[in-house]
Each structure stands twice: as structure tokens, then as C-alpha cells.
C-alpha positions in Angstrom: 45.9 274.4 171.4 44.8 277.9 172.1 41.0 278.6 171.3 39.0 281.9 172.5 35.4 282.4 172.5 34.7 285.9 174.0 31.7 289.2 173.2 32.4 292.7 173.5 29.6 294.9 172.9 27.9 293.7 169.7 30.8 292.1 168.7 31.8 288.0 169.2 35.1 286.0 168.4 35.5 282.5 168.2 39.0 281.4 167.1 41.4 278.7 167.5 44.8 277.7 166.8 44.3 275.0 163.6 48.2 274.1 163.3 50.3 277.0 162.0 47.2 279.1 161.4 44.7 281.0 163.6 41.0 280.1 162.0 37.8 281.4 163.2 34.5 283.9 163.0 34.0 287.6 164.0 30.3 288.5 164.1 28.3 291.7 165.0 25.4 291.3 166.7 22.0 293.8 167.2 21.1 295.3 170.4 19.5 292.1 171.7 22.2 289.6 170.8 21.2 288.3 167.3 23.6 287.9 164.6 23.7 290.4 162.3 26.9 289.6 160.2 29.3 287.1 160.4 33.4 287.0 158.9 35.1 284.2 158.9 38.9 284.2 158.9 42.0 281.5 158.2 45.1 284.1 159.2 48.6 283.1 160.1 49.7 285.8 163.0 47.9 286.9 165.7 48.4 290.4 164.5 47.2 289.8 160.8 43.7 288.8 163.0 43.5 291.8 165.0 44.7 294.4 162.1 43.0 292.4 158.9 39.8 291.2 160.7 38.9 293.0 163.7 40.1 296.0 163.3 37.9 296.6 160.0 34.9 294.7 161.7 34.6 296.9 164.3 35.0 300.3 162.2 38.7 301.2 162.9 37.9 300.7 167.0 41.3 301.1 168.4 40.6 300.2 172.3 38.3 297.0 171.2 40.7 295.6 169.1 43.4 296.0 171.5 41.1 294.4 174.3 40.6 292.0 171.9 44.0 291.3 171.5 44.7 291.0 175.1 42.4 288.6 175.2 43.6 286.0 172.9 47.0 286.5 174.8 45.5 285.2 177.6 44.2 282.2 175.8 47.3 281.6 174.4 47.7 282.6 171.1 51.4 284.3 170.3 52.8 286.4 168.3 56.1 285.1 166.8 58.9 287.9 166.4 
């Protein structure tokens, strides 16, 4: 089972792979590392996370939604063609 917790600037993600789904939080965080927001997501493709969830979170950031994506490659989590 794949899981990911990782922090890019002010932004964390915490997923895991919950059977056929990919479920977890986003969250945006101040300057000094306290939550300010957090989303919670239940998507079924790795892509629906990055272009449903974090793309939006993180105001249309191309390069930290790709790292992002790279990321939960790593860990494991697929994209099914």
C-alpha cells in the first residue's frame, strides 16, 4: 500500500492508497507551520488528485503540483492507462 506524507512550502500532503481509491488531506500552512486550511480528498486516479485537489489548492502552481506528483510516484502510487 502506497502512502505519502510530504511539505512543500506552506503546503502538506498526506495520502494513501485505501483499496481502489487514493484518500487523504492537502493543507496550507502560515509562515511558521500552522494550519491554516485543510481539504480532504477520496479520488480514484492519481491524476484526478493532482488536477482536482492540488492543483486548485495551491492556486494553479504548475511546478508544485508536478513535484508533487513526482512524489507520490516514488511512493508508489500509479497511474493506470
Amino acid at each position: 500500500m502506497s502512502t505519502i506524507n510530504s511539505s512543500m512550502g506552506r503546503y502538506s500532503l498526506k495520502a494513501r492508497h485505501a483499496g481502489d481509491h487514493i484518500k487523504g488531506s492537502i493543507a496550507i500552512n502560515d509562515e511558521g507551520g500552522s494550519q491554516l486550511t485543510l481539504q480532504e480528498f477520496n479520488e480514484h486516479y492519481l491524476d484526478d488528485v493532482v488536477n482536482n485537489v492540488i492543483y486548485p489548492i495551491t492556486g494553479g502552481n504548475k511546478a508544485i503540483a508536478s513535484a508533487f506528483r513526482e512524489q507520490m510516484v516514488k511512493a508508489g502510487f500509479i497511474q493506470p492507462h
